[in-house]
Structures are given as structure tokens and as C-alpha cells.
C-alpha positions as CSV (number, residue, x, y, z in Angstrom):
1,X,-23.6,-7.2,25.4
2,X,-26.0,-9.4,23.3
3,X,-29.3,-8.8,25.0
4,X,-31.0,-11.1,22.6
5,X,-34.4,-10.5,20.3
6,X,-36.2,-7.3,21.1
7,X,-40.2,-7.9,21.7
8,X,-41.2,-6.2,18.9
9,X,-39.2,-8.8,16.8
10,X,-40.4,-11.8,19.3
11,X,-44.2,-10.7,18.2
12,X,-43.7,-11.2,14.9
13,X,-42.2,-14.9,15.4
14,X,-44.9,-16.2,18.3
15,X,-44.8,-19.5,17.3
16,X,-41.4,-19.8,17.7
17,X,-40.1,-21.7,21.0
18,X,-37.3,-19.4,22.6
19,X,-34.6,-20.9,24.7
20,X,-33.4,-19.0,27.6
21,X,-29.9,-17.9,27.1
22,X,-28.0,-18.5,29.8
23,X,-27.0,-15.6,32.2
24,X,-23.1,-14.8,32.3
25,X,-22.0,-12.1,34.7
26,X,-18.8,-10.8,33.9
27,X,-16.8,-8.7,36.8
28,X,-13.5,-8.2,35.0
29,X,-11.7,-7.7,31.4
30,X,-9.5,-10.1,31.3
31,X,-8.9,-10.1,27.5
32,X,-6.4,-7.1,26.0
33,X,-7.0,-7.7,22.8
34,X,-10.8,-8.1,23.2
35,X,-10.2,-4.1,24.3
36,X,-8.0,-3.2,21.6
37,X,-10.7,-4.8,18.9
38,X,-13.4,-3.3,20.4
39,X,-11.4,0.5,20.9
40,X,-10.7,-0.3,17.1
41,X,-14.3,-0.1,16.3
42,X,-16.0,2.2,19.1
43,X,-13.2,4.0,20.5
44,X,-11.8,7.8,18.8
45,X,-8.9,9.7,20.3
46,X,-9.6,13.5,20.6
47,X,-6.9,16.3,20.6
48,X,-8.7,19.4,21.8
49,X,-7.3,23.2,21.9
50,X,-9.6,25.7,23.7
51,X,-8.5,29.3,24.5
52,X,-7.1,30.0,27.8
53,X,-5.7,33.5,29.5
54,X,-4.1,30.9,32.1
55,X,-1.4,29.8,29.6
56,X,1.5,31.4,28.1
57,X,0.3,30.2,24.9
58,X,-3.1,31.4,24.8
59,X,-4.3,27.8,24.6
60,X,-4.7,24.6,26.7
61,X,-4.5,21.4,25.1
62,X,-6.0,18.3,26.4
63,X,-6.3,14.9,25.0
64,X,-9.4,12.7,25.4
65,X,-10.0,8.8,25.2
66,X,-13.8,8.8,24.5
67,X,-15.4,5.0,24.0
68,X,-19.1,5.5,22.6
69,X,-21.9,2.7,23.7
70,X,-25.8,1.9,23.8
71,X,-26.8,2.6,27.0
72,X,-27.9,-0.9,27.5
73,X,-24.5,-1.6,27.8
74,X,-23.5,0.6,30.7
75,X,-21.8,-2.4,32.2
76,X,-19.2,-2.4,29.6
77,X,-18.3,1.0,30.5
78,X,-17.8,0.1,34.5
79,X,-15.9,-2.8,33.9
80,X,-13.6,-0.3,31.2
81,X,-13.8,2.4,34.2
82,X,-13.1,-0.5,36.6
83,X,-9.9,-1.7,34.5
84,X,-8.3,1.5,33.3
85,X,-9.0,2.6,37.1
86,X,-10.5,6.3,35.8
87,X,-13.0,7.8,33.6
88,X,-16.5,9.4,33.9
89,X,-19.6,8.5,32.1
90,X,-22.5,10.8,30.3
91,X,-25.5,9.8,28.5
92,X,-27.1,11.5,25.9
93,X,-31.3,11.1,26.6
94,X,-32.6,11.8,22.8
95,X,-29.7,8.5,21.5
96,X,-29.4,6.7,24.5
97,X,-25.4,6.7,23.8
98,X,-23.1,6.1,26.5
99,X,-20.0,7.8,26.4
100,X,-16.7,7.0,28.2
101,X,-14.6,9.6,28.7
102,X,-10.9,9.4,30.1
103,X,-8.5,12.9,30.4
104,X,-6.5,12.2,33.2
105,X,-2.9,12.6,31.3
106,X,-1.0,10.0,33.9
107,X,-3.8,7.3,32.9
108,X,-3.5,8.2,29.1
109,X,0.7,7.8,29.6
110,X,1.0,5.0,31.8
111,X,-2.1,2.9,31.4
112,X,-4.0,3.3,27.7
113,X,-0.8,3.8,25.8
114,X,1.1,0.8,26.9
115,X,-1.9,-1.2,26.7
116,X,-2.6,-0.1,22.6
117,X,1.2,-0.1,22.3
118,X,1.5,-3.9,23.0
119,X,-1.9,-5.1,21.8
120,X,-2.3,-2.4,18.4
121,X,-5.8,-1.2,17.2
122,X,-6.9,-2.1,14.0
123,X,-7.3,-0.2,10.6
124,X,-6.8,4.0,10.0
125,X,-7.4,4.4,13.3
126,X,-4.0,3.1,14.4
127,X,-3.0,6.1,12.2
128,X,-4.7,8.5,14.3
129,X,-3.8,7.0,17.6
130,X,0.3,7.6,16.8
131,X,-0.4,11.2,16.4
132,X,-2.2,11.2,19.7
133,X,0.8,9.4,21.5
134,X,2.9,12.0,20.2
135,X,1.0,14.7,21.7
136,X,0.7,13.0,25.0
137,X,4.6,12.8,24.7
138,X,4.6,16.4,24.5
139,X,2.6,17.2,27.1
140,X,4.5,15.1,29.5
141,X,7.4,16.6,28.9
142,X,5.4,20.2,29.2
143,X,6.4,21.7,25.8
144,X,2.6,21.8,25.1
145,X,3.0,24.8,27.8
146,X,5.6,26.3,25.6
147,X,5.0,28.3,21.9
148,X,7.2,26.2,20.1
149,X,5.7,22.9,21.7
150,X,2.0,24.3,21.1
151,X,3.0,24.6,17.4
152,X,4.1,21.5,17.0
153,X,0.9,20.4,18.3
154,X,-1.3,22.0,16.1
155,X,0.6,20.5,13.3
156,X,0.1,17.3,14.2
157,X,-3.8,17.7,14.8
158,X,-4.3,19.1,12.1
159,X,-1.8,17.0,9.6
160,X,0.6,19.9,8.6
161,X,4.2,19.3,8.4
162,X,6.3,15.9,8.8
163,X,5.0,15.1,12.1
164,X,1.6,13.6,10.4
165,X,2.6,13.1,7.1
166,X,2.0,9.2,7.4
167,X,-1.6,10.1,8.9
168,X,-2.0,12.1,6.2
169,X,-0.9,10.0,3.6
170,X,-3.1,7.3,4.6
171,X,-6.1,9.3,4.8
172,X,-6.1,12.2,2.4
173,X,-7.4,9.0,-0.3
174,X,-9.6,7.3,1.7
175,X,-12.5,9.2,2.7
176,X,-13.7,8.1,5.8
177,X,-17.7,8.9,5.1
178,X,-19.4,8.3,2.1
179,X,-17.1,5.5,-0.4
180,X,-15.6,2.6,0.1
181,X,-11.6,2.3,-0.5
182,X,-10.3,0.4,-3.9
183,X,-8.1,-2.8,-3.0
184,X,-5.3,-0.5,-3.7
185,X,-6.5,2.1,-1.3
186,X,-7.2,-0.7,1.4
187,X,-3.8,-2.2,0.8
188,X,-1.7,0.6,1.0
189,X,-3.6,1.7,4.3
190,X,-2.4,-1.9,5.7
191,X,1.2,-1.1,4.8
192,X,1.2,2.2,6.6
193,X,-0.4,0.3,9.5
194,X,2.3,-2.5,9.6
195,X,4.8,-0.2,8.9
196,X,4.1,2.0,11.7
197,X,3.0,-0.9,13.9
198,X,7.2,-2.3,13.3
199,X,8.4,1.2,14.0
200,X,6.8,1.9,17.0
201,X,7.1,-1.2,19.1
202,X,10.4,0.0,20.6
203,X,9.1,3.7,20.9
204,X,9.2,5.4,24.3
205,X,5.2,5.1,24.8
């Protein structure tokens, strides 16, 4: 939320006269693809593998819908917790960042997935959200419990195999830190996107 000039800034324009802005209290989302733009450029979608002498496999997986924030905007983050109906917040003192964190596996299948599956993010991060989907498709079927399954997992987090390749593809020339992409980079990234976008409209998830 816009919270307007800070009064460090106001100080240094006194003479200025300020105009109250008016107050608008939101109490519900009611815009998808407001969510899906601002996922596209807050949101990130973890795949995490800890060791575990509970499962066959040695390993537990677990995926994680994390949405990052100032904490001056904590109200965001309830009305995201109020529409995805889950989720627990944390706040880090030393950056004041919010953070959103979602686990809960039935939300993740029957909630966030449907919802970025109808209304699609935006840019590479499309690209990382299809390998996530496929994980989560995984796991509800429970061959992440299985060897076999748990491989195929860890080839698609870490982009071995043909399970990523697109990922991959897209990302292995376009650095996400650091440059900035060609037009050629940039366009072939937006073919991937669209191309996956086409494919995966009639997908299970």
C-alpha cells in the first residue's frame, strides 16, 4: 500500500501544501489478476528436500508459497491469508520484511494452483512455477514417498533430465542477477512462456 511521502522527504519540501489522500479500507481481494501480477513480482515458489529417518527415502519434500513484503504492509498479507484461507506470517526485525508463507499441500493443489493456472504469472517465473506444479502433482499422488518418485523430484529442482528442460532452457542464458537480457534473450523467454502458458491450460492442475 502507498503510504504516501515519508517525513524525512516532507521536511525537505515545507513549503509545499499537502493534500490529504483519502483513506480507502480494503477488506477483500477481489481482483485475480491483481494477485497474479503482484505474485509475479513478490511471490517465489520453493521446493525444499531436508533429511528425514521417517521416510523410506531418506528425505521429505515439501513445497512452499512464500510472498515477501515491507512490514508496513502487513495488511496485504491478511487479506492474502484471508483469501487463500491459510498461511502464517514472520517478520524479520533487522529488514522489516514480511513474509507469507503457505505449505499446506491441499491449499497449494486446490486453491493457488487453479488460481495461477487460470490467471498465469508473468515473466521466468512462470517457468519456475510449472516445475513446482509438477512436484505438487507428485506429491498428491504420493510418489514423492517412493525412490523413484523422490528422483524424479530432484530432477526437476534442480533442472536435470527432461522434466525441466524448458526451465532450463529459458534460464541457463538469462542470468537472473547481475545483466540485463538482449532482445533476443527477452524474446525467446516470452516464447517459452506463451508456449508453456498454451500447453498447460488443459493440464490436470
Amino acid at each position: 500500500m502507498n503510504k504516501g511521502l515519508s517525513n524525512e522527504l516532507k521536511s525537505k519540501f515545507f513549503n509545499l501544501n499537502i493534500v490529504d489522500r483519502p483513506l480507502i479500507l480494503t477488506t477483500n481481494i477481489v481482483d485475480n489478476n491483481w494477485i497474479a501480477g503482484f505474485v509475479s513480482g513478490d511471490g517465489n515458489f520453493y521446493i525444499n528436500i531436508h533429511n528425514s529417518k521417517s521416510h523410506k527415502t531418506g528425505y521429505q519434500v515439501q513445497l512452499r508459497f512464500r510472498v515477501s513484503q515491507n512490514d508496513r504492509d502487513i495488511q496485504i498479507m491478511e487479506l492474502l491469508i484471508k483469501y487463500f484461507g491459510s498461511g502464517i506470517i514472520e517478520i524479520n526485525k533487522k529488514t522489516s520484511v514480511l513474509c507469507l508463507t503457505i505449505t499446506k499441500i491441499s491449499i497449494i493443489t486446490k486453491i493457488i494452483i487453479p488460481l495461477f493456472n487460470k490467471y498465469p504469472l508473468l515473466g521466468v517465473k512462470y517457468l519456475y512455477y510449472l516445475d513446482w506444479c509438477k512436484i505438487a502433482n507428485l506429491m498428491s499422488e504420493g510418489k514423492h514417498l517412493t525412490n523413484e518418485g523422490f528422483k524424479l523430484i530432484k530432477e526437476i529442482k534442480f533442472g536435470t533430465g527432461k522434466a525441466s528442460s524448458c526451465r532450463w532452457e529459458a534460464t541457463s542464458f538469462l542470468p537472473l542477477v547481475g545483466r540485463r537480457p538482449t532482445r533476443a534473450q527477452a524474446a525467446k523467454v516470452r516464447v517459452l512462456i506463451l508456449i508453456n502458458t498454451n500447453k498447460n491450460r488443459g493440464s490436470k492442475w
